[in-house]
Residue, then its C-alpha position, 0 to 999 in steps of 0.5 A: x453064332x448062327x445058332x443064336x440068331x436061328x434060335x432066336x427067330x425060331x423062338x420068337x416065331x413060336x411065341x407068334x404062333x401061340x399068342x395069335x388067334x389063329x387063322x390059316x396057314x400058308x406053306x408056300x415056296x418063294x423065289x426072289x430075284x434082284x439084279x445080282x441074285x437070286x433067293x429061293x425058299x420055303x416058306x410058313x405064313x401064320x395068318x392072324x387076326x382077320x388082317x394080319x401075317x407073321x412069317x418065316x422063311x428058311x431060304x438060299x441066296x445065290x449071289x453073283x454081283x460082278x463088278x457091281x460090288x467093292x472088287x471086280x468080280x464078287x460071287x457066293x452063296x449062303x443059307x439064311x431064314x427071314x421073319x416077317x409081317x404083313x397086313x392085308x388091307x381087306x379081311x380073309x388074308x387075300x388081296x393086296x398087302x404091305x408088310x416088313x421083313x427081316x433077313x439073315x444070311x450068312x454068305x461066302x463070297x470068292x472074289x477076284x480083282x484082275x483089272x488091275x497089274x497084279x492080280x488079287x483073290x480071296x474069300x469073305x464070310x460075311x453075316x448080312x442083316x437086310x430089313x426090307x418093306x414089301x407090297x404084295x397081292x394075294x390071289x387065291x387060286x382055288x383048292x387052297x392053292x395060293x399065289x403072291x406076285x410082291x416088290x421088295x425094298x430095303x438094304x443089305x448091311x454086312x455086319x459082320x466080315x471075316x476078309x476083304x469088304x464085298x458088296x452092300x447097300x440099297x436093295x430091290x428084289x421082285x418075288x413070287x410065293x405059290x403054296x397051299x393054304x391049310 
């Protein structure tokens, strides 16, 4: 299953790529944060049309979200790619931008209930689909160095559950892209 939706995304990325005219490419290394993870990434931005960006992103997301979640301590990782657009308001792909983006994780959680007369534990592995809108600014840095300050906002769903229900719901994650532009 998680072949497929690589698969997918890796497909959908490559038809992008070879519709586009093309502009510059941003090979770029992306860490978010939100208040109970962290996602760290690498990052491929395809620039098209004067405005406009498609991306994928191969990342990591290391979770921690206590006693926040659906049980007293939830704590896991997982890998994941994301793909995404966005559209910068002026030409040259620079400055400030919004865009829209899709994330599949496919996450283990160990949790553990111990507030409780008899204490619980166990393990969930889940399939997370978290579409999230983004705002961000794009400052070229010179040698074609680039940095990206960005805001995120969206959801994580659990689609999927093998165990006990973890964590979901409203997300806001901060970010920042440092890479080249080739």
């Amino acid at each position: 299953m998680k072949l497929k939706y690589c698969l997918s995304g890796l497909a959908l990325f490559a038809f992008l790529f070879a519709q586009a005219q093309r502009g510059p490419v941003d090979v770029d290394f992306e860490l978010q944060a939100y208040p109970t993870g962290l996602i760290p990434g690498v990052r491929v931005d395809l620039n098209v049309a004067g405005k406009n960006a498609a991306y994928l992103r191969l990342g990591y997301q290391l979770i921690d979200h206590r006693d926040l979640g659906k049980h007293m301590d939830e704590k896991g990782s997982g890998l994941g790619f994301t793909l995404g657009y966005k559209r910068y308001i002026k030409s040259g792909f620079q400055g400030l931008f919004f865009g829209a983006r899709n994330d599949i994780w496919f996450n283990k959680i160990d949790w553990e209930d111990f507030n409780i007369v008899i204490a619980r534990s166990g393990t969930t592995k889940i399939t997370v689909v978290q579409p999230t809108a983004e705002a961000g600014y794009l400052f070229e840095l010179g040698n074609g160095w680039i940095f990206a300050p960005t805001l995120a906002f969206g959801f994580e769903i659990n689609v999927k559950t093998k165990g006990e229900p973890t964590g979901e719901g409203a997300i806001v994650l901060l970010g920042l892209n440092v890479g080249k532009r080739f």
